[in-house]
N, C-alpha and C positions, 0 to 999 in steps of 0.2 A: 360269200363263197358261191360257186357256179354248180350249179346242175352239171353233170356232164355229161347227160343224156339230150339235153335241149341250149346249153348257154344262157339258158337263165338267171340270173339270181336266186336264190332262196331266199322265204319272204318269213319271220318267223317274227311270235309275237313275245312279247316284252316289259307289256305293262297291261292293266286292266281296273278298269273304273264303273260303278255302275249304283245308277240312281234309281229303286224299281220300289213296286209294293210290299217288297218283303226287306228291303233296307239296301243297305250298300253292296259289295261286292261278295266279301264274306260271310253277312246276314245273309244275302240272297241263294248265294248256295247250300248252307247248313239248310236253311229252309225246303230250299226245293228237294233235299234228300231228307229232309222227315218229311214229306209231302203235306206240308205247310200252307194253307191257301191265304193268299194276302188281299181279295174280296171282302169288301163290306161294305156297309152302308154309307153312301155319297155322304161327305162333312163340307165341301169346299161351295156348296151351296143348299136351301133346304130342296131336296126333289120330290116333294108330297102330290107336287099336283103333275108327276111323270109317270107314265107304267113303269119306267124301269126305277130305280130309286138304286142300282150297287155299281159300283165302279173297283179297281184297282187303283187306290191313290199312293203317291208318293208324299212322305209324311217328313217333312223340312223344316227349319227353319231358316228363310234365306239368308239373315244377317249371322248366323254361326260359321257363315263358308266366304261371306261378298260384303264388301263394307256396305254398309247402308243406303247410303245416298245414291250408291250405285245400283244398288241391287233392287230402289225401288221405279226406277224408270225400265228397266229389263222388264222382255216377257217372262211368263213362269217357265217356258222352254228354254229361253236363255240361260236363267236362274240355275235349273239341273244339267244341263248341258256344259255349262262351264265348269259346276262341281266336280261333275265324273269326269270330265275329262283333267282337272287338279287331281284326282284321285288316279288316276293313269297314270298321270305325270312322275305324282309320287311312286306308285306303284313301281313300275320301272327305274327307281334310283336316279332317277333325273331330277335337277331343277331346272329355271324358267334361262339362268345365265347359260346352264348348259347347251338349249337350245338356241339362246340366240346370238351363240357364236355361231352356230352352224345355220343361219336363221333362212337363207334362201335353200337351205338344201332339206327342211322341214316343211311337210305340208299338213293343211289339215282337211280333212274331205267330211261333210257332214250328210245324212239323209234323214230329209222331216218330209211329212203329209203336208202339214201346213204352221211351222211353226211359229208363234207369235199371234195367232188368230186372236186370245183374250185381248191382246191389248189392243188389239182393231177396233174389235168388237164394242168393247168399252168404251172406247175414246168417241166409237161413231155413236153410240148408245148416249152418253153423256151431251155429246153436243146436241143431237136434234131433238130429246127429251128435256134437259135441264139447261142447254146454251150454255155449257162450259164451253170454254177455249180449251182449245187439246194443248197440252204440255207439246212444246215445242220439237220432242224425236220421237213423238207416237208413233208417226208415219213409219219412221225407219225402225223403232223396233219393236213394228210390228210385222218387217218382212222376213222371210223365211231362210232369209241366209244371216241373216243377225245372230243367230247361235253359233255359229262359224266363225262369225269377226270375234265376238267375245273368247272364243278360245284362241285365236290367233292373235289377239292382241295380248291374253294372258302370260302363254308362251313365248313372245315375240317370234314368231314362224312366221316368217315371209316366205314361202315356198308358194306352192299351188293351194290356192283356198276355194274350194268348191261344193256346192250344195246340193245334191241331188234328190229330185221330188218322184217318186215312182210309186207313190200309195206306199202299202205294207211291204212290198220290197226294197224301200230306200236304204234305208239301215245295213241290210246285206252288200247292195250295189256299191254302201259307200266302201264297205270294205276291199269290195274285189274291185273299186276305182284306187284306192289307195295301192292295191297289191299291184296295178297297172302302172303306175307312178315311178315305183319302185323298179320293178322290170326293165320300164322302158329309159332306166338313168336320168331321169328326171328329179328323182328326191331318193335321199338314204333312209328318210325315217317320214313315216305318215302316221298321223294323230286322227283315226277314224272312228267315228261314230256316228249315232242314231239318237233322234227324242223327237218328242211329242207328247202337251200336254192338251190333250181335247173330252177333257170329264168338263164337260157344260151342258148347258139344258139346249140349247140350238143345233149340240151335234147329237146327244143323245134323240131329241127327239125326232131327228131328219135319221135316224138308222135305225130306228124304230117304226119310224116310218115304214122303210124297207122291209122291214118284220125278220133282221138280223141279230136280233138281239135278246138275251139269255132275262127272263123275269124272275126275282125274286120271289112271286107269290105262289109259285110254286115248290121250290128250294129258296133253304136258307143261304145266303149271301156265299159262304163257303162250298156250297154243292153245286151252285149253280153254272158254275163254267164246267162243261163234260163234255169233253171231243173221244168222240168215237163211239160215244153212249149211244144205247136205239133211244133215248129218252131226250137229250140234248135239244134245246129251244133254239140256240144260238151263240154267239160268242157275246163277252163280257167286255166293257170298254174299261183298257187301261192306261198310264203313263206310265212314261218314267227317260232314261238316257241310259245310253252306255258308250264307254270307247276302248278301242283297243292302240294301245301304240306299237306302230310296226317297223320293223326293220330289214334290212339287208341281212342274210347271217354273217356277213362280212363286217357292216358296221357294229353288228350285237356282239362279237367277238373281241373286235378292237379295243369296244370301251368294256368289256368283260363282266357283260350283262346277262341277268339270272332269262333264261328262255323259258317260256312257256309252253309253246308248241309250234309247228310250222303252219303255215297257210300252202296248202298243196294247189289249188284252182279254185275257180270259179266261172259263174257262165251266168246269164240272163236271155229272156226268150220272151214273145208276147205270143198271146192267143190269137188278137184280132181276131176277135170272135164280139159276146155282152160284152158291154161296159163291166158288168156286176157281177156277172154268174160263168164260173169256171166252165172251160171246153167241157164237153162231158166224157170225152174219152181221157180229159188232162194230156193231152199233146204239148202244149207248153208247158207247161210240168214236166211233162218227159222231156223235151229238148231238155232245156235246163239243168236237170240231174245228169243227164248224159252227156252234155256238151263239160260239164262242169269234171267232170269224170277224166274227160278226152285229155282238157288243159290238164288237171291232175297227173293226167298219165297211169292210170289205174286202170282197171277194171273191177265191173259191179261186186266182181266176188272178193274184194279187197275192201268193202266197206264193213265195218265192225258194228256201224250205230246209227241210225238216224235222228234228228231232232226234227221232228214232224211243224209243216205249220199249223196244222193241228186247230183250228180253231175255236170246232166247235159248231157248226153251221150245219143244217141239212142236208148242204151241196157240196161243200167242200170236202168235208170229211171223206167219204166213200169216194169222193172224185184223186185226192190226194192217193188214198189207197191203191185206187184202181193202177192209178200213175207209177207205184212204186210197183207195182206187180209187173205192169210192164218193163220196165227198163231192168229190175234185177230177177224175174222169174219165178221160178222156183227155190230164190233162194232167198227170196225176199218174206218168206216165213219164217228165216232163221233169222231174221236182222230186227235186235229190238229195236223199239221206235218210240220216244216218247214224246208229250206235248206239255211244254215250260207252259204255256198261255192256260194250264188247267189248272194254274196255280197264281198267275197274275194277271190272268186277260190276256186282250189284244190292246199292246200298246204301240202299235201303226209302226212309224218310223222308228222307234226306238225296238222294235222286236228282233229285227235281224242280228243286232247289235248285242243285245242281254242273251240272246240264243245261242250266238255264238259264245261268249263268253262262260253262258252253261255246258257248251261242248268240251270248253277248253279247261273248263272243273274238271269234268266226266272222266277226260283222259289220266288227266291228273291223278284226281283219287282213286281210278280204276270203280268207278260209282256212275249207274244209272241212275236218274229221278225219275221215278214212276212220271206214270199220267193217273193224276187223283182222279173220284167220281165216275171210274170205270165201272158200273154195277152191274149192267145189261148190256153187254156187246152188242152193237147192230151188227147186224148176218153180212149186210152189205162190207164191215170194218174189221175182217178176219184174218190181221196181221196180228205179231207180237208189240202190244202196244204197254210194255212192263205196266200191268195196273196197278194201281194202291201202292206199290210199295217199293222203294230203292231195291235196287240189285246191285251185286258187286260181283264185275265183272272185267274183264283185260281189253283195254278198246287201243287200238293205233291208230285208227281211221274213223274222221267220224263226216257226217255229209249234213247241213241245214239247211231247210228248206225255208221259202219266203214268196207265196202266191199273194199278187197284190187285184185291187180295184183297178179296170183299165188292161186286164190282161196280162199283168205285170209279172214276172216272176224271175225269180235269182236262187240262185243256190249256191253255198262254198262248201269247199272238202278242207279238214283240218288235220292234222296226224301228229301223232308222238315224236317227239327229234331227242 
């Protein structure tokens, strides 16, 4: 059906799948409203000789979801990237025939950091240590749009298949590229998501490097992710996938399909500023929220909630805040704010993704998820950031944020339909 304010479509979601540290879709939210922290100690390799040694893992077994033979040539982002998005699929009262009748008018848009890097890595690891021959499609799937093909060739969607790399904003971007797709009569239905599995000692210790990351030897594995704390070390490295399946409310009608919620805007904006370290006034942060606002068609005083990206970091934090001050005011004291990443990490490409899908709980249940390990407010982070503990509250609008590495940043607005 058409906006009849702009001629747009309405872009509203449908289905929802998600691979994270606190489990699937429905483990992930009950979790994140008992404020649930799914941090612990790294198992996927021994990390004794790292400073950091916790991660957020996603805890699978591949062959319970992907025949075997299959599932063992995949990367581990392919791996979860295809489950949640089968977990969508179902989600939404579809199966695989249904889409591939309509198979060109399905697309699927994916956002990774980098995914596939383990089986690079290994393959290159293996041969110039041990001179194995690499298995004949290391190459390929260990490129970054290979979690893409695996859901498109799941579903059979020949529609638009695209990958977008934007750091920690990929996930969001893929969504408001899906919501673009849509709009612009290109696809009825977009299969979008986010993943990234980079808990390895090569990335952890290149971000450590950077001195971005949260240590267990001072908190235990559960406390150690704290965005917004004056105590906060850094942010926590996690994994995981999520997808949402989107539709026209034209086509979600037709086939008389359970809705979720609408997709109101979106928007992205770059700093062009560090590589690393956020503008300090957060000027791309603020386009972004406000541009995202504009496509919305809303205003600031229309937003009911924020989902912070919240990381956890010495700079981002108070840089995030400062951002939200600017663009909503004085009213942005009224607006809680919480951070999903104080309970599973940062998991890069997959955050925009699981974040939203947190929003689209929130509205649901009429339930905020705290931001755990709020203990010490910093002076500098003197918004409502719900601490410790769920609220229940009436939300029809909700706004997530996604600041990436490279200046990156995307934002969507969500709402009750």
């Amino acid at each position: 059906m058409i906006n009849a304010a702009d001629g747009r479509p309405r872009i509203v979601i449908t289905g929802m799948g998600a691979m994270t540290p606190l489990g699937d879709t429905n483990d992930f939210w009950q979790s994140l409203a008992n404020g649930k922290s799914g941090i612990k100690q790294i198992t996927q390799f021994d990390p004794q000789d790292l400073a950091v040694q916790i991660a957020g893992e996603v805890d699978f077994e591949p062959s319970d979801f992907i025949e075997r033979k299959t599932a063992r040539r995949m990367s581990r982002a392919s791996q979860i990237a295809l489950i949640a998005a089968k977990m969508a699929l179902q989600d939404a009262n579809l199966d695989p025939d249904q889409v591939r009748q309509e198979g060109d008018r399905v697309a699927v848009s994916v956002g990774t950091v980098i995914a596939g890097f383990d089986t690079l890595v290994d393959t290159a690891y293996q041969y110039t240590y041990h001179g194995r021959k690499p298995f004949p499609t290391a190459l390929i799937n260990g490129l970054p749009n290979i979690p893409g093909y695996y859901v498109s060739l799941e579903l059979g969607a020949t529609g638009s298949l695209t990958t977008i790399t934007t750091a920690c904003a990929s996930g969001t971007q893929s969504i408001g590229y899906g919501m673009e797709l849509i709009r612009s009569g290109k696809a009825d239905m977009v299969f979008a998501g986010g993943v990234d599995c980079l808990i390895r000692k090569e990335v952890i210790a290149a971000f450590d490097a950077m001195t971005v990351l949260a240590r267990s030897d001072i908190y235990p594995p559960e406390k150690a992710s704290r965005p917004f704390d004056q105590d906060r070390q850094g942010f926590v490295l996690g994994e995981g996938a999520g997808f949402l399946v989107l539709e026209s409310l034209q086509h979600a009608d037709d086939r008389q399909a359970m809705i979720y919620a609408e997709l109101l805007g979106h928007a992205a904006s770059s700093d062009a500023q560090h590589i690393s370290t956020p503008d300090e006034e957060g000027i791309g942060a603020q386009n972004a929220m406000r541009w995202a606002l504009q496509d919305a068609q809303m205003n600031p005083d229309q937003i009911d909630y924020i989902n912070a990206h919240g990381t956890g970091t010495r700079i981002n934090d108070p840089t995030e805040t400062k951002a939200i001050k600017k663009v909503f005011g004085q009213a942005a004291y009224k607006i809680p704010i919480s951070s999903t990443k104080s309970m599973i990490g940062h998991c890069m490409g997959a955050s925009g993704t699981v974040e939203a899908i947190a929003c689209v709980k929130s509205i649901q249940a009429e339930c905020l998820h705290p931001t755990i390990n709020l203990e010490n407010p910093d002076p500098e982070c003197d918004l409502d950031y719900v601490p410790n503990y769920a609220r229940q509250v009436k939300i029809r609008t909700a706004l997530s944020n996604s600041f990436g590495l490279g200046g990156q940043n995307a934002c969507l607005v969500l709402g009750k339909i």
